[in-house]
C-alpha positions in Angstrom: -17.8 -22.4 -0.9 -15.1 -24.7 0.5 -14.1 -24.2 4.2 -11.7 -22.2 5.2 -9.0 -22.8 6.8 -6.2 -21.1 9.7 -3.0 -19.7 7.8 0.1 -21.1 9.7 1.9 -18.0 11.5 5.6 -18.0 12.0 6.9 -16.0 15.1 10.3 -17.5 14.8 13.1 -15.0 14.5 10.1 -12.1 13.8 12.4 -9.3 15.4 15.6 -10.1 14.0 13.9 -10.1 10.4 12.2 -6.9 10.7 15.2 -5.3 9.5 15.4 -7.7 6.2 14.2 -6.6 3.0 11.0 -8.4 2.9 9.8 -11.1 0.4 6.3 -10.7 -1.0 5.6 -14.2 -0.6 6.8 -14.1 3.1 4.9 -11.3 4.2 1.9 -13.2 5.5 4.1 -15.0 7.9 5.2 -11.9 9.5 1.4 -10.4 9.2 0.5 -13.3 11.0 2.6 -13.1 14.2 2.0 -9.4 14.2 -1.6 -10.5 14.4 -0.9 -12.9 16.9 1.0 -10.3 19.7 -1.6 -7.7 19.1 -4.5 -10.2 20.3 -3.0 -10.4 23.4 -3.6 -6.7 24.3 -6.7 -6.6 23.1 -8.6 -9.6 24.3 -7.6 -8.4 27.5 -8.9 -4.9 26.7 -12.4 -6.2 25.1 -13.3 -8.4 28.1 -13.9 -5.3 30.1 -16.7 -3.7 27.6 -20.4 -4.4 27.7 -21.4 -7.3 26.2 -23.3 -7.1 22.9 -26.6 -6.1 23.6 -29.7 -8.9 21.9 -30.3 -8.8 18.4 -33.4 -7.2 17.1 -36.1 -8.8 15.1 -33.8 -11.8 14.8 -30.8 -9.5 13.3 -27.2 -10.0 14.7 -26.4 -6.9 16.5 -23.0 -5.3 16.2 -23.4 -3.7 19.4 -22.2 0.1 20.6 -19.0 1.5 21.5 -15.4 0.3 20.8 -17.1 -3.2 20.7 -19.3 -2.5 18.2 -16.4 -0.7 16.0 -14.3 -3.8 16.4 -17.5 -6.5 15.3 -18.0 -3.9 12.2 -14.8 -4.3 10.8 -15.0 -7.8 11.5 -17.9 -8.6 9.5 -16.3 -6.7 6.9 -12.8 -9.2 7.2 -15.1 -12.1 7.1 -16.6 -10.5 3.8 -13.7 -10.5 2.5 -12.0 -13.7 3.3 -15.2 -15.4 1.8 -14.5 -13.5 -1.2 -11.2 -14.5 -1.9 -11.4 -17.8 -0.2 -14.3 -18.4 -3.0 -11.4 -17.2 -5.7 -8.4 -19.1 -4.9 -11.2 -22.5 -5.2 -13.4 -21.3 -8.4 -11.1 -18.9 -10.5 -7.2 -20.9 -11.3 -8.8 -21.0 -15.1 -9.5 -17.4 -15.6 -6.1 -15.8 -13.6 -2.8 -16.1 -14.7 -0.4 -17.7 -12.1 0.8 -14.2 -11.2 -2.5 -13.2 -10.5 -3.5 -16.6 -8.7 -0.3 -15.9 -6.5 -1.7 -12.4 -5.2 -5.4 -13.5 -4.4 -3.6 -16.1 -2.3 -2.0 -13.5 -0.7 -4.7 -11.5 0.0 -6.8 -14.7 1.2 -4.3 -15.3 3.5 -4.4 -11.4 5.3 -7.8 -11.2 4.8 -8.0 -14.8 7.3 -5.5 -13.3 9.1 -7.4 -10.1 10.1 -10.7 -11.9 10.5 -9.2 -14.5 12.9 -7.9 -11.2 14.9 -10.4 -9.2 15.5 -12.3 -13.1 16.0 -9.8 -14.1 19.0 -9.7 -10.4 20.6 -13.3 -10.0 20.6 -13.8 -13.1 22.9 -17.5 -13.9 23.8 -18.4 -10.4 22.5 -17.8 -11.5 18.7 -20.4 -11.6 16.6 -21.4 -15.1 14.8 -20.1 -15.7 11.5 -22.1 -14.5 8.6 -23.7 -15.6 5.8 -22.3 -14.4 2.2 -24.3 -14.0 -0.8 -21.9 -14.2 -4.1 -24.4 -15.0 -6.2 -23.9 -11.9 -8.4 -20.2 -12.7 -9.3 -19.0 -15.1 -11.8 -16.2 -16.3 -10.6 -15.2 -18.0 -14.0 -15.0 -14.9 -15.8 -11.7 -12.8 -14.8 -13.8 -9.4 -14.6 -16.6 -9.8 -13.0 -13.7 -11.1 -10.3 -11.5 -8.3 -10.5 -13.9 -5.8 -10.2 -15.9 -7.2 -6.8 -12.0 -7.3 -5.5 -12.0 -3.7 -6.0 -15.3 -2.8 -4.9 -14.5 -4.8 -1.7 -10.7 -3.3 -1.4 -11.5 0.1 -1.9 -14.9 -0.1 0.4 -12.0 -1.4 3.2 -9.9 1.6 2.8 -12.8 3.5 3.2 -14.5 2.0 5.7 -11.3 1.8 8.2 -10.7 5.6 7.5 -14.2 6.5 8.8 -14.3 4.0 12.1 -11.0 5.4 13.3 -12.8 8.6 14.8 -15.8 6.3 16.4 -13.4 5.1 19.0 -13.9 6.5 22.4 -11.7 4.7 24.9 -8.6 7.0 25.7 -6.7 4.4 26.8 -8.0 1.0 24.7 -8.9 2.6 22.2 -5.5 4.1 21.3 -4.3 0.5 20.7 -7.5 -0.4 18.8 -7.0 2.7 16.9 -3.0 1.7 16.0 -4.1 -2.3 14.8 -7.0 -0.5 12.7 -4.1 2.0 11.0 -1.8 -1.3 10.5 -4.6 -2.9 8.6 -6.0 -0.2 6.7 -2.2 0.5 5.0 -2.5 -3.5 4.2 -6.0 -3.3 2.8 -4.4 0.1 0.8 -1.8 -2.2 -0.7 -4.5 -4.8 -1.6 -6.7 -2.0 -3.3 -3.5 -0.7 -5.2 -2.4 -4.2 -6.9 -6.3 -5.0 -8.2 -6.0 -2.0 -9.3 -2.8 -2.6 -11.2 -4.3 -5.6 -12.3 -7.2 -4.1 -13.9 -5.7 -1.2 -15.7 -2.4 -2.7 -16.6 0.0 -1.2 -13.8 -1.1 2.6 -14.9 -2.3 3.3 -11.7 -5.2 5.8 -12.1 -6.9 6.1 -9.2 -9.3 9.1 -9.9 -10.6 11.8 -7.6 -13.1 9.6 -6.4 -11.0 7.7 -4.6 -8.2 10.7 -3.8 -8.8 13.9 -3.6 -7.0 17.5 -4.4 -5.7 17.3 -1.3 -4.2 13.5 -1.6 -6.5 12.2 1.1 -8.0 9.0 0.7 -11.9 9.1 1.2 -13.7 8.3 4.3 -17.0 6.4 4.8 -19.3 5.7 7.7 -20.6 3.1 8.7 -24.3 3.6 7.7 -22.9 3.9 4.0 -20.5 0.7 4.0 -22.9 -1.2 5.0 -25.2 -0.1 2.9 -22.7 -0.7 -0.4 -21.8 -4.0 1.5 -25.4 -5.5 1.8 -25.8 -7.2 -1.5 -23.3 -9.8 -0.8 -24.4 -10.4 2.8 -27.6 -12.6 3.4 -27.5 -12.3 7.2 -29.0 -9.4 8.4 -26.8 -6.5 10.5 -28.1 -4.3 12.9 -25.6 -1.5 13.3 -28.2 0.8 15.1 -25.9 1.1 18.2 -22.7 2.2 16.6 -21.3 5.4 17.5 -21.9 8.0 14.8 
């Protein structure tokens, strides 16, 4: 897998532009310096939790609390910026430009939310983890597709169910804001693979909506589980809140 590298962020002129109809391929740029304030706020926030308790039996130990909440969905942004860092290298031959255009996008936010939750965390971040993509081919345009959906749609999910795990009244109201921010991202993510896959009919099924026109929740426990196959280091997520 080749390296990956820092997207450039762009905080020029950010405010006055927020009122400009926005350019898909200029999103990232305002992503990105979003990203950048919100750090601020919560690196000071995170250097007053607990630090990360030792890993057990040689595990890496998302540790409890807000802290623990924040290093979950961080091993799930470094999941996915693996993923698609893997796709923009190995799979030009089997995507059409288009397509080629909107996994770069979503390489880019995925970085982007990886390196945030990286930088606020501080000393209390977890290292970075091992992938396993051994079961995907990424030379055949399927097999690509539908791991991006599997991952996207495990996102959504899995930003849904942490939102309630948060405990700090006061922190974790801003934790609980950047996490709504990037679940609506990873929502649009989910929604163009899977436009891509079914041709723009956009039939998302009960099991992903229900009567009610909620999206579905998971916890932890289960996207983790679903998440474990592509993962070779091994979590312990024992001290999240439930």
């Amino acid at each position: 897998m080749s390296k990956n590298t820092n997207p450039q962020q762009n905080e020029g002129g950010l405010l006055k532009s927020l009122g400009n109809p926005m350019q898909r391929r200029t999103f990232f740029r305002y992503a990105g310096a979003t990203a950048a304030a919100t750090t601020l706020l919560l690196t000071t926030s995170c250097e007053n939790e607990d630090d990360i308790t030792p890993p057990m039996d040689g595990a890496v130990d998302l540790g409890s609390g807000d802290v623990g909440i924040l290093n979950y969905a961080y091993a799930l942004e470094q999941l996915e910026a693996a993923f698609y860092t893997a796709v923009v290298a190995e799979s030009a031959s089997v995507l059409s430009s288009d397509e080629m255009m909107v996994m770069q996008d979503l390489k880019a936010h995925e970085i982007a939310h990886r390196e945030l939750f990286k930088t606020a965390l501080g000393q209390n971040a977890i290292p970075a983890l091992e992938v396993d993509f051994s079961t995907i081919n990424f030379k055949d345009k399927n097999s690509v597709l539908q791991t991006a959906k599997t991952f996207e749609d495990l996102g959504v999910a899995a930003y849904n169910g942490a939102g309630k795990l948060l405990t700090d009244t006061g922190a974790g109201l801003d934790y609980l804001l950047l996490a709504g921010k990037i679940v609506s991202v990873e929502a649009r993510h989910a929604a163009a693979i899977h436009d891509m896959i079914s041709n723009n009919s956009r039939a998302y099924g009960e099991v992903l909506i229900d009567a009610n026109g909620l999206d579905r929740a998971m916890s932890p426990t289960e996207v983790l589980g679903a998440a474990s196959a592509f993962i070779k280091t091994e979590i312990d997520f024992s001290n999240l809140p439930q």
